[in-house]
N, C-alpha and C positions, 0 to 999 in steps of 0.2 A: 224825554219830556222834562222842560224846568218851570221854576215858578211861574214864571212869564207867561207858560199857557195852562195853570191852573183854572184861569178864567173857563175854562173848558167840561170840568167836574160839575157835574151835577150836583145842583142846591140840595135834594136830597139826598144824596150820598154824602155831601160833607157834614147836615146836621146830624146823621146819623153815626161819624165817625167822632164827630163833636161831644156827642154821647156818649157812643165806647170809650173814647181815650180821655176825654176832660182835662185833665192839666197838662197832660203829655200831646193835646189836640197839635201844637203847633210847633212840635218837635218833630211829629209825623208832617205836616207841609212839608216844614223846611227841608225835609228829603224828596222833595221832588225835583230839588237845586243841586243833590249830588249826583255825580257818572254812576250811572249805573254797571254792577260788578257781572263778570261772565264766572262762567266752569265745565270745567271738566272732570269727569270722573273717571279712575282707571280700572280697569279690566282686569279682575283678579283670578277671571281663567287663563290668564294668557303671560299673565305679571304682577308683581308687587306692587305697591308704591315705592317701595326704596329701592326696588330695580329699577321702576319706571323714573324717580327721580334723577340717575344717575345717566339716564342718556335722554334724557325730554330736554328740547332746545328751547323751551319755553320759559317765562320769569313764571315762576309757580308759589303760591302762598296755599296752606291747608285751609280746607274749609272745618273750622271747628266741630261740627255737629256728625261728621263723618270722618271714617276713619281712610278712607281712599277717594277723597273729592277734593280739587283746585281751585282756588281763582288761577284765570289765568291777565296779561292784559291786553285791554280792549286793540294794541297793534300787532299782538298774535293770530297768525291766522291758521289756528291746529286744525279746522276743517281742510284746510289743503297739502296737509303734511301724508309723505306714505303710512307712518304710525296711524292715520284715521282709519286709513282704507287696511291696514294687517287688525282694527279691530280691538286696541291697545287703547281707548277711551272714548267715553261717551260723552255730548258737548253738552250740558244740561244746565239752568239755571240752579245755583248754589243751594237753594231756597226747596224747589224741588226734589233735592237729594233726601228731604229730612225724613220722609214717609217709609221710605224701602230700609234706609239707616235704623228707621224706629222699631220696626215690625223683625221679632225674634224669625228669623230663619236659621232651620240647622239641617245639613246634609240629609240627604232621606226622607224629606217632609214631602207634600202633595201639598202645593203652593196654586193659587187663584190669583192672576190679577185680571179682574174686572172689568175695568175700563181701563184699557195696559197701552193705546194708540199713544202716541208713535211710539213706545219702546222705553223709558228711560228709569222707568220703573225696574218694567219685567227683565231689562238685562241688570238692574243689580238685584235682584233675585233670583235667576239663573246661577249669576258669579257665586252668592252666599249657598246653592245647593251642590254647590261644586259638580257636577253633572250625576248629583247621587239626585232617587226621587225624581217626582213630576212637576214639572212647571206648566201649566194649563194659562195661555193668555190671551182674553178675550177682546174684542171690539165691536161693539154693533154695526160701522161703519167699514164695508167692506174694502173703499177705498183706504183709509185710514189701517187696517189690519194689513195692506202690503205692505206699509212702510215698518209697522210692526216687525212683520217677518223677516225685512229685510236689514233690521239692527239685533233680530236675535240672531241671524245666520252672522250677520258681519261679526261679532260679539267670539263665534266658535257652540253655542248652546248646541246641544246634542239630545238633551232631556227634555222637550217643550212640543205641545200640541197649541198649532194656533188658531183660533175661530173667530168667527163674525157671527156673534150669536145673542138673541133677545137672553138677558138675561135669565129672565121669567124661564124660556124653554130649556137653559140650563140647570135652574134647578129642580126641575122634571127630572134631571137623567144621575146630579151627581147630587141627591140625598145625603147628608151627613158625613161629606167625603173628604174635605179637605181640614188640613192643619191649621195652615194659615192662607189670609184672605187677606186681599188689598184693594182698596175703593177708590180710586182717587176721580170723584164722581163730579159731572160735568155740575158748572154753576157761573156764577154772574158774574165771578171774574175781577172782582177787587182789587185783589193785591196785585193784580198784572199793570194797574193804571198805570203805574210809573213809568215802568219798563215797554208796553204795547196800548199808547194809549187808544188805537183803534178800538179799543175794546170798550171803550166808553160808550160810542155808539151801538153798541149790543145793549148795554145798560140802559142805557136810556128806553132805546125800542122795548128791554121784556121786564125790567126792575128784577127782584130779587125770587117775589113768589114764581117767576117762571119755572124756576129750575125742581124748586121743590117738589111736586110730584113725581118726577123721574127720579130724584133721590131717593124717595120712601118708595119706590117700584125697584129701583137698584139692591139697596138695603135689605127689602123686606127680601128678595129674592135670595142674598147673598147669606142671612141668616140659615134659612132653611141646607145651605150646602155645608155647613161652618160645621167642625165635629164638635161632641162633645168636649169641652177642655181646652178648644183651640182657639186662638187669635185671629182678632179682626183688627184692620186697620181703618179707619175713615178717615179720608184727606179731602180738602177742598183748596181751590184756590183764591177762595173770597171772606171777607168780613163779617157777613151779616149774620148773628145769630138764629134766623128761620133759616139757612143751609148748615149754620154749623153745630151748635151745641142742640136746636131743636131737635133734629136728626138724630143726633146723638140718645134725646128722649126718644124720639118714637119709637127708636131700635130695641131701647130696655121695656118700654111700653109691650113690645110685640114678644120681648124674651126677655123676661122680668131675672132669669139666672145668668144675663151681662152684669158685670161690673167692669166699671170704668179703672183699666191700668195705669196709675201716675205719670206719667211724662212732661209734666209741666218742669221740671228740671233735669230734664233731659241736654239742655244746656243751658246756660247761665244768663243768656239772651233770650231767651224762651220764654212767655210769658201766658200765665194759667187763665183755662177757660173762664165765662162771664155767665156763673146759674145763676144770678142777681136780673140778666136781664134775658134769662130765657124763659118760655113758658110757662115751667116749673119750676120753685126752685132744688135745684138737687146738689150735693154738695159734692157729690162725686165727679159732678162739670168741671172742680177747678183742675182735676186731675189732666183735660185735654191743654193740650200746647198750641196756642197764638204765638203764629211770626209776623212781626211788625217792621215796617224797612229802616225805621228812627230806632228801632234795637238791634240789631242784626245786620251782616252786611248781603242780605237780599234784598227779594219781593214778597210780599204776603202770604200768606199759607197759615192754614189749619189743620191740627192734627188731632187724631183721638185713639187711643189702643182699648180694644174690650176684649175681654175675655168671659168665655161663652161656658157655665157650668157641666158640673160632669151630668148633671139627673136628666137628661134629654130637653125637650123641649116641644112642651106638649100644645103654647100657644100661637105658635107659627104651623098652619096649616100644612101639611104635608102631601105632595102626589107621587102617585107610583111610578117609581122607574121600569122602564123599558127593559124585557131580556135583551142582551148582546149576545151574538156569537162568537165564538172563543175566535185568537188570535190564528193565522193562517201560516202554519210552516213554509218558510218560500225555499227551504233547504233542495225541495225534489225538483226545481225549474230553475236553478242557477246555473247558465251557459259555463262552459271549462272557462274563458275568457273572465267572466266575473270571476269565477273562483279566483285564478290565479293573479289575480290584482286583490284582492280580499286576501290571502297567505300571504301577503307582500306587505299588507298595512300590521303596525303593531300594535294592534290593538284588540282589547277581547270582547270578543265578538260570537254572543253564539247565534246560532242557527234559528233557535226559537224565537229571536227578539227580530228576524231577516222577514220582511212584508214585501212581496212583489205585487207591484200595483201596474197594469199592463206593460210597461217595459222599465219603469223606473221603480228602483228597489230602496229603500229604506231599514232604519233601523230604529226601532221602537221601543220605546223606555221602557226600565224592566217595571213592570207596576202589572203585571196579570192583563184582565181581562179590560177596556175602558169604554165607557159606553158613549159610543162616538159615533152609532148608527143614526140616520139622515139629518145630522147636524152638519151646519156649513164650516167645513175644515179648510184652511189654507192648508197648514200642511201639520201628520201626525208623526212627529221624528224624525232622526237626522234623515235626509236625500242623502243616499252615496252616491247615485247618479241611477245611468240608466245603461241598460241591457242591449245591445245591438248587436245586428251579424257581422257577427266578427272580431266583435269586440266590446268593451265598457269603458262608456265615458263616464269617469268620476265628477261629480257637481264641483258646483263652486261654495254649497255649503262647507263640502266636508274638507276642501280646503283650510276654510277657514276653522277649523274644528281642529285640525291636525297640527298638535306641537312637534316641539323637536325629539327627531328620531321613530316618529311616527308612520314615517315613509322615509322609506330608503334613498332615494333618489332624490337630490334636493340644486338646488340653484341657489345660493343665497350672497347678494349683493348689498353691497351696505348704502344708507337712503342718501348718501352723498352722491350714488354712481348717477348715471343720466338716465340707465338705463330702466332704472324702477319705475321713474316717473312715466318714459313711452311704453313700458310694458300694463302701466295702469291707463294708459290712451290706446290699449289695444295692439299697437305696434309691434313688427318682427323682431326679435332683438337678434344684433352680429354677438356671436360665443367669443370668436376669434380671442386666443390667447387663452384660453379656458383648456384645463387638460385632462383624462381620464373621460372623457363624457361619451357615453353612449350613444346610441340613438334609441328613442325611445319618449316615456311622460316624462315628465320631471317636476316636482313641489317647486315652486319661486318665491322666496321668502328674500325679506331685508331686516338687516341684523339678526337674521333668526326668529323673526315672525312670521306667518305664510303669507302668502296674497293671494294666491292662485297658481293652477297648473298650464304646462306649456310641454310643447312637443320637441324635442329635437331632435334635428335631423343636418350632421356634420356641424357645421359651424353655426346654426341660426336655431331658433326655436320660434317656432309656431305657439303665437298666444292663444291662450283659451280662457283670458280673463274673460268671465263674465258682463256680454257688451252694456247691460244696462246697467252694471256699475262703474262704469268706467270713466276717468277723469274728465270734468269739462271745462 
C-alpha cells in the first residue's frame, strides 16, 4: 500500500490515530509511501546467528529488538531455499518478533502460547526452552493449529503438546500451571494496514469493539493458568486503546496483584503506553511498548509484560481440575524392530517418557503427569513414528528433530547439489559415486541440517520425505 490508496482508511480510524499520535500524525502517513520491510528469524535449536550468518546466501541486516531476527530483501526468496524446509528460519514480519523477544523464557519453564496459529511465536519459544520444560501451544481454530504443528515439527520441537482448545476449557484443566504465558490475542488489526491492506475491510465490517469480548474471555481465562510469580505477555496487532491498554486494565481489575513490567525501553523505537487515554488512568500503562511503522522499521504492534504476585489470586474465579491418569509405560509393547532403531538414535531416551498410541509411538516431555484427558490434541510429544510388522517407520518429525550425530547413518549433500532440491519434490535420487553405503534408512541432510529419511538400496534411495511437505 502507498499513499495514493490512503484514500482507502477509514475516516474513523484516521481521526482516531489523529488523536493517538497528534504531531507525529503525519509522520505515521508518510509511511504508508515506504516498501514495506520482510524477516526472518533463525532457529536457535538447529543454529546460531553467527553460524547461520556465515552460510545464509541472503543480504541480512539485524533486527534490533531481537537478538536472532533479519530483515531480509524484498528479491530474496528464503521461502524456497532448502535452508527453509532443514528448519533453519522462520519467515515472520520483523515487528512480530517483539512479543516472544519480550517474554523472559528460560530452559525448564512450562510455557503457554495461547493463540500460537500459525507458529511464529511458539517456535521462538520452543528455541528459548532449548527442548528443556513444556511448551503447551494452543489454537482454537483447528484448521489453523495444523499449520501450527507443522512449523513446530519443521523447527525440530521435541517438548510441545499442540491443541485446538476453548481457552476457557483450558483453564479448567491447567490451574496455576504455567511460568510464562503469551497472548498474542486476535483484534482489528491496525498496524497490519500498511503491509495487508485487506484487512481494512474487516475494520470497517466489525470496528474495534468487535474484538474486545473475546479478549477479556482469552485474558480472563489465561489469568487463572498463570502461577504465582509468573509472566504474562499481551500482544496485539492494533492501535486502539479498548484492545490495548484497556485490556491491560481489566486484567489488573480481575487480579489486582499484576503489575505492569517496564518495557517501553525495550528498544529505543519503542514507544510507551497511552493511560492518558485509557479508561483509567493508571501510570503503570506507560510501562506497555507501542510499535509505530514512522518509528521502527515494521508494522504496528502492541505489547504489555505483567507479572502475576506470589499471594495467589483469590479474585479470578477458580474451577476444579479433572483427575488424570498417570502416563502409560509403552516399554512392555515395543516390537525388537523398534527397539533396535531406538539403540541406533543417540539420544536419551527413557522408557517412561515411550507412549504407544495404537501403532505410533511418541516421546513425551519429561513434566510427570499432564492433564490432557478429552481435550482436542493434535499431537502430545515428539512422533518417532510408527510400529509395523516388521518394522518401524521413523516420522518426519523426528527427522527434523535429529542434529548431527544423532543417527548414525547420514546422506548429507550440500544445497548446491540438485539433488536436495528433487529429494524435497519427492523424487528417487542416483547414489552413484557415493562409497561405503549400505543398504538400509538413512538421515538426508544438506550442509548438515536434516530434511528427511530415505531408504537405500545399491545405488538409489527411496524418498520418504514427507509428501505433504514437499516442494511446489
Amino acid at each position: 500500500m502507498n499513499q495514493k490508496n490512503m484514500k482507502n482508511l477509514p475516516e474513523a480510524f484516521l481521526r482516531s490515530m489523529q488523536e493517538l499520535l497528534q504531531d507525529e500524525y503525519q509522520d505515521y502517513l508518510d509511511s504508508y509511501g515506504e516498501e514495506r520491510v520482510y524477516g526472518l528469524r533463525v532457529n536457535t535449536l538447529k543454529t546460531s546467528p553467527e553460524k547461520f550468518l556465515k552460510i545464509s546466501p541472503f543480504s541480512l541486516e539485524p533486527v534490533p529488538w531481537t537478538d536472532n531476527g533479519f530483515y531480509y530483501s524484498a528479491k530474496d526468496k528464503p521461502g524456497k531455499h532448502p535452508y527453509y524446509f532443514a528448519g533453519l528460519y522462520y519467515l515472520q514480519e520483523p515487528s512480530a518478533m517483539s512479543p516472544a523477544a519480550i517474554l523472559p523464557v528460560s530452559p525448564g519453564e512450562k510455557v503457554l502460547d495461547i493463540c500460537a496459529a500459525p507458529g511464529g511465536k511458539s517456535t521462538e519459544l520452543s528455541a528459548k526452552l532449548q527442548g528443556q520444560g513444556l511448551l503447551v501451544s494452543n489454537d482454537i481454530s483447528n484448521s489453523r493449529a495444523q499449520a501450527l504443528l507443522k512449523n513446530l515439527e519443521l523447527f525440530g520441537v521435541k517438548n510441545a503438546v499442540v491443541m485446538s482448545e476453548d481457552p476457557v476449557r483450558l483453564s479448567g484443566r491447567f490451574e496455576e500451571y504455567f511460568d510464562k504465558i503469551l497472548i498474542d490475542a486476535p483484534c482489528s488489526g491496525e498496524g497490519m494496514f500498511r503491509k495487508e491492506p485487506a484487512v481494512i475491510k474487516s475494520w470497517i465490517e466489525h470496528g474495534n469493539g468487535f474484538y474486545v469480548e473475546l479478549q477479556k474471555k482469552i485474558t480472563e481465562a489465561a489469568l487463572k493458568m498463570l502461577k504465582p510469580g509468573g509472566m504474562l505477555l499481551y500482544s496485539t496487532c492494533t492501535f486502539s486503546v479498548l484492545e490495548d491498554e484497556n485490556i491491560v486494565l481489566h486484567m489488573k481489575k480481575l487480579c489486582p496483584e499484576l503489575e505492569v513490567v517496564d518495557i517501553s525501553g525495550f528498544y529505543e523505537g519503542f514507544m510507551p503506553g497511552r493511560p492518558d487515554l485509557a479508561k483509567a488512568y493508571d501510570p503503570e500503562l506507560l510501562g506497555c511498548a507501542r510499535l509505530y511503522p514512522h518509528k521502527i522499521r515494521g508494522e504496528g504492534h502492541f505489547a504489555a509484560l505483567l507479572k502475576k504476585g506470589s499471594g495467589g489470586n483469590e479474585t479470578v474465579k477458580r474451577e476444579a481440575s479433572e483427575a488424570v491418569p498417570g502416563k502409560k509405560d509403552a516399554g512392555q509393547k515395543l516390537s525388537e524392530t523398534t527397539r533396535a532403531f531406538l539403540s541406533e538414535l543417540r539420544l536419551p531416551i527413557s522408557e517412561s517418557c515411550l507412549e504407544l498410541r495404537g501403532e505410533r509411538l511418541f516421546l513425551m516431555p519429561e513434566d510427570g503427569e499432564l492433564p490432557l484427558s478429552s481435550l482436542r490434541i493434535l499431537r502430545a510429544g515428539l512422533l518417532l513414528g510408527e510400529q509395523k510388522k516388521g518394522r518401524f517407520e521413523p516420522s518426519q518429525a523426528l527427522a527434523m528433530a535429529l542434529r548431527g550425530g544423532e543417527y548414525p547413518y547420514v546422506i548429507d549433500l550440500p544445497c548446491s547439489d540438485g539433488r536436495v532440491i528433487r529429494y524435497l519434490k519427492g523424487e528417487t535420487l542416483d547414489l552413484s559415486g557415493m562409497e561405503n553405503l549400505r543398504d538400509g534408512l538413512y538421515l538426508v541432510r544438506t550442509d548438515g541440517f536434516s530434511l528427511g529419511f530415505g531408504k537405500v538400496t545399491g545405488n538409489s534411495l527411496k524418498n520418504k520425505y514427507l509428501p505433504g511437505w514437499r516442494w511446489q
